[in-house]
C-alpha positions, 0 to 999 in steps of 0.5 A, spaced: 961 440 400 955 442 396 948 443 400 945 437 396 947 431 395 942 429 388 942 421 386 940 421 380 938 414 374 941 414 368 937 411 362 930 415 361 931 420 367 939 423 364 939 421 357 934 418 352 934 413 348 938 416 343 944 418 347 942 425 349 944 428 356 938 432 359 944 437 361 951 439 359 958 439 363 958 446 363 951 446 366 952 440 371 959 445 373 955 451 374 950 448 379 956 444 383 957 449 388 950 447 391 949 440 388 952 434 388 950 429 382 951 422 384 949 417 378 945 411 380 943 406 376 942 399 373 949 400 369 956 398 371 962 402 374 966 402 368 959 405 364 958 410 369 965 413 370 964 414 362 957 418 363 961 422 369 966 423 364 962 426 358 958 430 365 965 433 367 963 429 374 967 426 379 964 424 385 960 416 387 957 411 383 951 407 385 952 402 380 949 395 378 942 398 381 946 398 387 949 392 388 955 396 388 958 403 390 964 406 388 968 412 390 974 416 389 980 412 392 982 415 400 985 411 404 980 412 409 976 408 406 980 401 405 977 398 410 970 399 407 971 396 400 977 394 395 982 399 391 980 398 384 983 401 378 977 402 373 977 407 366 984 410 368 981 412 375 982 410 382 975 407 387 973 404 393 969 399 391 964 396 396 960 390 394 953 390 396 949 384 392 951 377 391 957 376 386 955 375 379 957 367 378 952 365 384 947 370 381 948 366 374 948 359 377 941 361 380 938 364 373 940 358 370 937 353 375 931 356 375 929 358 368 931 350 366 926 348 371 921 353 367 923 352 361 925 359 360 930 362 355 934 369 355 940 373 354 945 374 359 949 381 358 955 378 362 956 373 356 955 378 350 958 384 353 963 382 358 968 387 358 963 392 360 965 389 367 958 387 371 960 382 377 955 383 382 948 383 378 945 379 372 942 383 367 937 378 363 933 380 356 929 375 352 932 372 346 931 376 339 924 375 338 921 375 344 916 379 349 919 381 354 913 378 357 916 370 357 921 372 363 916 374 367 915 368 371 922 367 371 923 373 375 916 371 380 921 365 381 928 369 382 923 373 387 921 368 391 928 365 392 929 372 395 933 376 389 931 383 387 929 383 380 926 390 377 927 393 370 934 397 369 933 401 361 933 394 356 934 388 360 931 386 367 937 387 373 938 381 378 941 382 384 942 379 391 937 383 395 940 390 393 938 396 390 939 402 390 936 404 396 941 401 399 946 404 394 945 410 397 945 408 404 953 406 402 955 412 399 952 416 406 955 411 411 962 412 407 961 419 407 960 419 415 966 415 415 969 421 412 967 427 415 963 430 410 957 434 411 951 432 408 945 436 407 939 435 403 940 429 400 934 428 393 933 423 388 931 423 381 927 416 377 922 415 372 922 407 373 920 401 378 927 400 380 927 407 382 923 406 388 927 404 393 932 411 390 926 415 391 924 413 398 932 413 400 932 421 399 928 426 403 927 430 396 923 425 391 923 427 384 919 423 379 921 424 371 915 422 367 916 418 361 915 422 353 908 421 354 907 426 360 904 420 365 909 418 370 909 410 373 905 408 378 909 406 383 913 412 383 907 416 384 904 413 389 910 414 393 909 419 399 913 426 398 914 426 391 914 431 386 912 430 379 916 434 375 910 436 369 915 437 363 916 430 360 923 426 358 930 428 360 927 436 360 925 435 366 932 433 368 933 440 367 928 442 371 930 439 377 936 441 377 935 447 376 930 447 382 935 445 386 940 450 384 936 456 384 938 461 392 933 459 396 929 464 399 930 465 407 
């Protein structure tokens, strides 16, 4: 087992806007034997698993901003989640946030009552496979402002609601802090060892990732400024080199021999 465990976000941390990848499979194998990348993010099972694919990876998935965690299927696991076969592969898949119908019902009831209007990911790319999450955007056209009140509303009633790349993620008080929290409970069950566990995010939906871990890595956006509320967190490191280049940067910090 390698020495660190390092949950990282996807969109704007590990690959950009364009589709680029902060590192390449041969990288990511060169620093397995002493880190662990685990990828944790707003993006479904289905979406993920086909990241880990193109970065050689094989291990847990944080998916749906942690309202649900897969892992590789063992049988030690089947009493902690259901067996599911997704992209060809075999997971423990464990529920941590409401089910999407519930979610959608709530979304609509409310955003009726304020008038509100918006996009449902679920209903324009449903086989992408969101089932414990609602990702909402606005309708063409729209600032993203005009689902602010709808979000505010979501909150009160108890939901989490935090920006996840391009669409606003709903889930039912999950996050990714909790997502984390999983896979470590899972990994006990297992018997496996686990050293320094570390994080990696450059958005809000980030925060509970950041403070789950003991190393907190903060990823500044292209403009070299970092968010706010991930820098005001305590412990962290912000990484100076903007974009996914920082990526590189701490994995390459978290790959390099230690001094004793």
């Amino acid at each position: 087992m390698p020495a660190i465990l390092l949950f990282t976000d996807v969109d704007g941390t590990l690959l950009d806007r364009e589709g680029r990848y902060a590192v390449s499979s041969d990288e990511i194998a060169r620093a397995k034997d002493r880190v662990a990348v685990i990828l944790a993010s707003s993006r479904t099972i289905l979406e993920l698993s086909r990241n880990q694919r193109d970065l050689g990876l094989d291990g847990p998935l944080v998916a749906e901003n942690g309202a649900v965690v897969a892992l590789p299927w063992s049988d030690a696991l089947s009493d902690v989640g259901a067996y599911e076969e997704i992209d060809g592969r075999k997971w423990c898949v464990v529920a941590v946030g409401a089910p999407v119908p519930e979610l959608r019902a709530e979304a609509r009831t409310v955003a009726n009552s304020l008038g509100a209007r918006y996009v449902d990911q679920c209903e324009v790319e449903p086989h992408i496979g969101r089932r414990y999450s609602l990702a909402l955007r606005p309708p063409p056209g729209h600032d993203a402002s005009t689902l602010e009140r709808l979000a505010d509303a979501l909150r009160r009633r108890g939901r989490s609601v935090a920006s996840g790349g391009a669409w606003l993620c709903v889930t039912g008080g999950a996050d990714k802090g909790r997502g984390v929290r999983t896979v470590l409970d899972c990994y006990k069950r297992l018997a496996r060892p686990v050293g320094i566990v570390a994080a990696a995010g450059d958005g809000d939906n980030d925060v509970p990732l950041l403070l789950a871990a003991t190393r907190r890595f903060v990823i500044s956006r292209d403009d070299g400024t970092w968010h706010p509320a991930l820098r005001a967190l305590p412990r962290v490191e912000c990484v100076p080199i903007p974009g996914i280049a920082g990526w590189r940067e701490v994995i390459r910090q978290l790959a390099a021999p230690q001094e004793v």
